[in-house]
C-alpha positions in Angstrom: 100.2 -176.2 -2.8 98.1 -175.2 0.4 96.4 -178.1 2.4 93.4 -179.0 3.0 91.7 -177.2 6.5 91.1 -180.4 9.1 87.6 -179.8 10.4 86.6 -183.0 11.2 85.4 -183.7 14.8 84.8 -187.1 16.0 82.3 -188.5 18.5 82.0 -191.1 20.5 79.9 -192.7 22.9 79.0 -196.5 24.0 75.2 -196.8 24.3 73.0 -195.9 20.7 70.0 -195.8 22.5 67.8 -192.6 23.6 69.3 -191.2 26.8 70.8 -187.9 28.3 74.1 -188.8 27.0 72.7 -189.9 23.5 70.5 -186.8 23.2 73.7 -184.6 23.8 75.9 -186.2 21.6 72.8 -185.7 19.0 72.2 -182.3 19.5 76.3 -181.4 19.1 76.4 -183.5 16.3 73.3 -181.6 14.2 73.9 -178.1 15.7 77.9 -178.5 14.5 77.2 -180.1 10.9 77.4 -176.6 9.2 80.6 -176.3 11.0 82.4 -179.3 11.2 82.5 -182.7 9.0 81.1 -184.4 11.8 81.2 -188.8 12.2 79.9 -190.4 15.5 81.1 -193.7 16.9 79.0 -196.0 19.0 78.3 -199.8 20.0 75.3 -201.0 18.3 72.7 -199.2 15.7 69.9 -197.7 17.7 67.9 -194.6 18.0 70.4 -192.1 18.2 72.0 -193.4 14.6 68.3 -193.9 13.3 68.4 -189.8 14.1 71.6 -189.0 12.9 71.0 -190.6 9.5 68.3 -188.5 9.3 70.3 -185.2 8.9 72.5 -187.3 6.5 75.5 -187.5 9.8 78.4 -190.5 9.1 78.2 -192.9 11.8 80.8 -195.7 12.2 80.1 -198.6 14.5 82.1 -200.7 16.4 79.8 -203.9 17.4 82.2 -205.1 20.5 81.1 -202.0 22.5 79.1 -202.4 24.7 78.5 -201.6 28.8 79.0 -205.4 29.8 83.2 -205.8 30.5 85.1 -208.3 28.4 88.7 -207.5 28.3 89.1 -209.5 25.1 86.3 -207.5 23.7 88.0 -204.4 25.2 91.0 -204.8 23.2 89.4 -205.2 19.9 87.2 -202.1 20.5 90.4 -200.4 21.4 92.4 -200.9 18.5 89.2 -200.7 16.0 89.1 -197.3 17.3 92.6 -196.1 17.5 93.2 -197.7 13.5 89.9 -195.2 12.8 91.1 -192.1 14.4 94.5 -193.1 12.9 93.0 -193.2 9.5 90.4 -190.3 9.9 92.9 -187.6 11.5 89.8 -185.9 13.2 91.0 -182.6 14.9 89.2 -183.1 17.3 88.2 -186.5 19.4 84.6 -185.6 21.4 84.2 -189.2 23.8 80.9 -189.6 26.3 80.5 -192.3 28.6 83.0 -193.8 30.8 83.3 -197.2 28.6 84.1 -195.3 25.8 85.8 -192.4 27.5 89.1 -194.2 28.8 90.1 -196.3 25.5 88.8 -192.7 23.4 91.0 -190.3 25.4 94.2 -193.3 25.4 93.2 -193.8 21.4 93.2 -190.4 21.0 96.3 -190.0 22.0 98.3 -192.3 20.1 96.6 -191.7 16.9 98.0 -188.4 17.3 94.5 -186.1 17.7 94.9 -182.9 18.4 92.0 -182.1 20.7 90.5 -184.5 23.2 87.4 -183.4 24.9 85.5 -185.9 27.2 82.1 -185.1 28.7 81.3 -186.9 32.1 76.9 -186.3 32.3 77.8 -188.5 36.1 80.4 -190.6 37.6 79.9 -194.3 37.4 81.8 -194.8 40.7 79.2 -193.1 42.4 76.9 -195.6 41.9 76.0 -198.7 44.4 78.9 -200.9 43.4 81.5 -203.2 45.8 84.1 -200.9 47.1 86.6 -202.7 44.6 84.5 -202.3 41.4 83.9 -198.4 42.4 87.8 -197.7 42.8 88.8 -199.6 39.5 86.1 -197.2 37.6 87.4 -194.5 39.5 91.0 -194.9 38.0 89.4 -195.1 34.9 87.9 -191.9 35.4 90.8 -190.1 36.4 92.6 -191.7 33.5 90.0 -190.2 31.2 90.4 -186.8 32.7 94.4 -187.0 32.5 94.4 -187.6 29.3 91.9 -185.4 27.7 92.8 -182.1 27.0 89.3 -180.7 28.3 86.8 -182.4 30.4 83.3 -180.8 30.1 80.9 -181.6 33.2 77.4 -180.9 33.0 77.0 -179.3 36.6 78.8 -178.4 39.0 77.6 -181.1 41.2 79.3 -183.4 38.8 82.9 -181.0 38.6 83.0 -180.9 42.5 82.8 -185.0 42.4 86.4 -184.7 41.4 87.8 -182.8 43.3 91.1 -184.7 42.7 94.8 -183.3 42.0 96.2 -183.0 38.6 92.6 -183.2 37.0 90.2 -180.8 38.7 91.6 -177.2 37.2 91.1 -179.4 34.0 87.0 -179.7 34.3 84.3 -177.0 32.9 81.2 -176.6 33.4 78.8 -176.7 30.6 74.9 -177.1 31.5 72.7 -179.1 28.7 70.6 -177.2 26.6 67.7 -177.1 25.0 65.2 -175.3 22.3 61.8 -174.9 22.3 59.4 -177.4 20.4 56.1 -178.0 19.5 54.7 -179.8 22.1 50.7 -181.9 21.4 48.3 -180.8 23.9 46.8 -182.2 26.7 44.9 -184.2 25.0 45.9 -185.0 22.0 48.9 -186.4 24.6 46.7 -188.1 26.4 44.6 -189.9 23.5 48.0 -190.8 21.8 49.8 -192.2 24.9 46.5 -194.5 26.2 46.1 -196.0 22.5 46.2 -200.0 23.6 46.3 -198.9 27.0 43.6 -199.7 29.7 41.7 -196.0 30.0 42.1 -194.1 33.2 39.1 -192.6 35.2 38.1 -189.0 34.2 39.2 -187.6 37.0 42.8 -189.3 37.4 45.7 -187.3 38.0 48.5 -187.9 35.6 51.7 -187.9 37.4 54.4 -188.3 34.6 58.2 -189.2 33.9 60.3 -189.7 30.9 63.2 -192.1 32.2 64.8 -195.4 30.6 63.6 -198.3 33.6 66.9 -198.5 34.8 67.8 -199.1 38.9 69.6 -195.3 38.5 66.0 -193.8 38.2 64.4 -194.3 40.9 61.1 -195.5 39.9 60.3 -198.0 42.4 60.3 -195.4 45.0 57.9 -193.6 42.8 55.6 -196.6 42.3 55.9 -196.6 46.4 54.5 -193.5 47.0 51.3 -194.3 45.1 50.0 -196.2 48.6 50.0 -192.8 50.3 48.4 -191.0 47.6 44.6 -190.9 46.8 43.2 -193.6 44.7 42.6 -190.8 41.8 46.1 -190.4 41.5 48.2 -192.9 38.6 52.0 -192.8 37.4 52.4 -192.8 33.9 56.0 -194.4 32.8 57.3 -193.1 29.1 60.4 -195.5 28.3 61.4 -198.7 28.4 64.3 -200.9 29.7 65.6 -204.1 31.2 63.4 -203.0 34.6 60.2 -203.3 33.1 59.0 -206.8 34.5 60.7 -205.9 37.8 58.8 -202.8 38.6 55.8 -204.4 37.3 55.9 -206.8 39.7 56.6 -204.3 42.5 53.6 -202.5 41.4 51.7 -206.0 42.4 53.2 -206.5 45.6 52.1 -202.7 46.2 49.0 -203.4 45.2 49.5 -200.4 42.7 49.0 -202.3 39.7 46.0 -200.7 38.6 47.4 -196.9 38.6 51.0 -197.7 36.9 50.8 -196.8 32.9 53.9 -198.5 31.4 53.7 -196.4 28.5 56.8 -197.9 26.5 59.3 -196.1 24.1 58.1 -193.5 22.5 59.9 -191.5 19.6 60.1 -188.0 20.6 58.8 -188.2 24.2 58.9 -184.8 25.5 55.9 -183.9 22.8 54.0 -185.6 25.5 54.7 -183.9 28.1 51.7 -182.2 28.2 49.7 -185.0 28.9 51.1 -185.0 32.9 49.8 -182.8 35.4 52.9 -183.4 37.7 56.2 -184.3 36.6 58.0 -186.6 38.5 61.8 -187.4 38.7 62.8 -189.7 41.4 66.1 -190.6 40.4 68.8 -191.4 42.2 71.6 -190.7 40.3 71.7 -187.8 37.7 74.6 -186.1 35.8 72.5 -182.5 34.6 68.9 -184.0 33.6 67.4 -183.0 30.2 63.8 -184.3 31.9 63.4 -181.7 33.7 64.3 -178.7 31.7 61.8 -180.1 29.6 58.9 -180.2 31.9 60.1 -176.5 32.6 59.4 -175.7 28.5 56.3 -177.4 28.5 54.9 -175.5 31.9 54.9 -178.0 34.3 55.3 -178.4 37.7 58.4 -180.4 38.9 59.2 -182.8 41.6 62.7 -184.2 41.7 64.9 -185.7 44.1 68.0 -183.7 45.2 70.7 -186.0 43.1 73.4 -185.0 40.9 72.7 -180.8 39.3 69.1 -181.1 39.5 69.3 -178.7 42.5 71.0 -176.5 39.7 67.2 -176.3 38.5 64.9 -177.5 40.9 65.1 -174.6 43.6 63.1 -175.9 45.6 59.8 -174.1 46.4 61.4 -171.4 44.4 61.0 -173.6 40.7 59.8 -176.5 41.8 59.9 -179.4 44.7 62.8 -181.0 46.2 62.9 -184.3 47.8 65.7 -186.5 49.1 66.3 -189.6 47.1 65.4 -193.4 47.8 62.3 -191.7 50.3 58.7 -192.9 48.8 56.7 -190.6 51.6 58.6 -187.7 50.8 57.6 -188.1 46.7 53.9 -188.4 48.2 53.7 -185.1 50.8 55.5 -183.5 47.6 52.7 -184.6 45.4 49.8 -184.0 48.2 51.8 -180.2 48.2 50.9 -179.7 45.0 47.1 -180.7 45.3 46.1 -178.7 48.9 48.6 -175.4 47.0 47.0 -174.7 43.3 48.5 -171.0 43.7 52.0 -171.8 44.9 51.7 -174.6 42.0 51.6 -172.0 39.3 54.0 -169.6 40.6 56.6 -172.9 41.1 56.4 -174.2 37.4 56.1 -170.3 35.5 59.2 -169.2 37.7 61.1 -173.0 36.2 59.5 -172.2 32.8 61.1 -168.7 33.0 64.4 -169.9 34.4 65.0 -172.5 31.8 64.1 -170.3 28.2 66.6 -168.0 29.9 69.3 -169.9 31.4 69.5 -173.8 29.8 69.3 -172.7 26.0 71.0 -175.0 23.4 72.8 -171.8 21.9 74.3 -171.3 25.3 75.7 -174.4 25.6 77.3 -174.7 21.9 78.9 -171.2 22.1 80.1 -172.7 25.3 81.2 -176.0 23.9 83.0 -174.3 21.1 84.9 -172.0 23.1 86.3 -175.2 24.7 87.0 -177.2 21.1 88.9 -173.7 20.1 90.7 -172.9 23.2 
């Protein structure tokens, strides 16, 4: 009697909330249903399960992971995951994150899965951390890579940060991906998005981001700028996180308060886009951002700070504006740029529009992806 084909592919990935890593792991997981019998792992239920249920996707998860680290909590996560893949025989074991990317590609390994792919969207010892702290995550990084068959990097910013023996010639690059969507218009955007929200003067200038408010993007530098910008000039915030009260009060101090929108969560974000007149991505840390090849499908002109692969988009004054990170004055001669240049405006955000539809597709980056699962 002939077996049964395996065709299942397991993700897995630490954080269920809505990020870059989150709306990867979605977008495999829907584009490769037809394909695959597809389950995702992750910590606690959030929005990217609420999503996946919705195209009827198995999700299993594992309420001990989380970010924080508690080695007793660490072990049980462990072996929760290796008794699953032990059980599930996957063929092939997808992890994201660093958490989950280290006890995945180890679990993987001892449950006896046959391909183990790990995507790195950044490198967590690249962030501000005590020299001690950055070389532990580091070994856990090179760990990851050692043991996964593949490593997938989203730019080649993020390949060339390890540049390390025995795991380098194991790293691909794979750019994120995306398809074009419906997006509201300017003002239905704008109507939906000030609903309980104090109204901005007819004349205000929306400067926009969609970003989590998390100390990786950036946004105080942002709020910053707004003292060397004229009064009709506000930053509208869509997204939420444990940063909120502390850029709020920055935005006192500042004296700012009055042109900050904290905007909140919203489902589906990017069909607002349209409601900004600038986008604005001050982060300073980035893997390959999906932000701003989404301000390229909606049409808009792009300022971002030169982190991570953005520079693998934002050309700058060739598709949009380039600053360098952690500089408040530089976001603000960038904005008053775009105000004193209408003309060089529009040639900056058609030439990004144009660059992304042909460059960052999401077909590109699954026939990309699955050249990878197959090889």
């Amino acid at each position: 009697m002939q077996g049964t084909v395996n065709n299942k592919i397991v993700f897995a990935i630490t954080k269920s909330n809505w990020g870059g890593a989150q709306r990867y792991v979605h977008d495999l997981a829907t584009h490769l249903k037809g394909k695959y019998e597809v389950v995702v792992v992750s910590g606690t239920p959030g929005p990217l399960t609420e999503k996946l249920a919705e195209y009827n996707i198995q999700t299993k998860v594992i309420p001990e992971l989380s970010r924080d680290i508690n080695i007793f909590k660490e072990f049980i996560v462990f072996y929760k995951l290796w008794k699953f893949l032990r059980n599930e025989k996957p063929k092939i074991l997808h992890v994201n994150s660093s958490k989950i990317g280290g006890m995945g590609a180890l679990a993987g390994r001892l449950s006896g899965t046959q391909r183990i792919i790990f995507t790195a969207h950044g490198w967590a010892h690249k962030e501000e951390r005590s020299v001690a702290s950055r070389r532990a995550i580091f070994f856990l990084h090179y760990l990851t890579v050692l043991l996964s068959h593949k490593t997938i990097a989203v730019s080649d910013e993020v390949k060339d940060q390890m540049k390390y023996p025995l795991v380098y010639k194991k790293i691909a690059v794979v750019h994120n991906g995306i398809k074009k969507e419906k997006l509201l218009s300017k003002d239905e955007a704008r109507h939906s998005l000030l609903e309980g929200q104090p109204v901005p003067g007819p004349n205000t200038l929306w400067l926009g981001t969609i970003a989590e408010l998390h100390n990786n993007k950036g946004l105080s530098y942002a709020i910053t700028s707004l003292k060397n910008l004229p009064e009709h000039v506000s930053f509208f915030i869509i997204g939420d996180g444990e940063k909120k009260e502390s850029l709020e009060k920055l935005a006192e101090k500042e004296g700012v308060h009055n042109r900050i929108f904290f905007l909140g969560y919203k489902e589906n974000a990017k069909s607002f886009l349209k409601a900004f007149d600038i986008f604005i991505l001050p982060s300073v840390k980035e893997g390959f951002p999906y932000a701003i090849l989404e301000a390229g499908i909606a049409e808009l002109p792009v300022i971002a700070t030169n982190v991570g692969g953005v520079h693998e988009v934002i050309q700058d004054l060739k598709t949009g504006l380039l600053v360098q990170p952690r500089r408040p004055e530089e976001i603000a001669q960038a904005v008053e740029f775009y105000l004193t240049n209408t003309d060089k405006k529009e040639v900056l955000q058609k030439a990004l529009t144009s660059l992304v539809q042909k460059e960052f597709s999401v077909e590109k980056m699954l026939e990309k992806t699955l050249k990878i699962y197959k090889s």
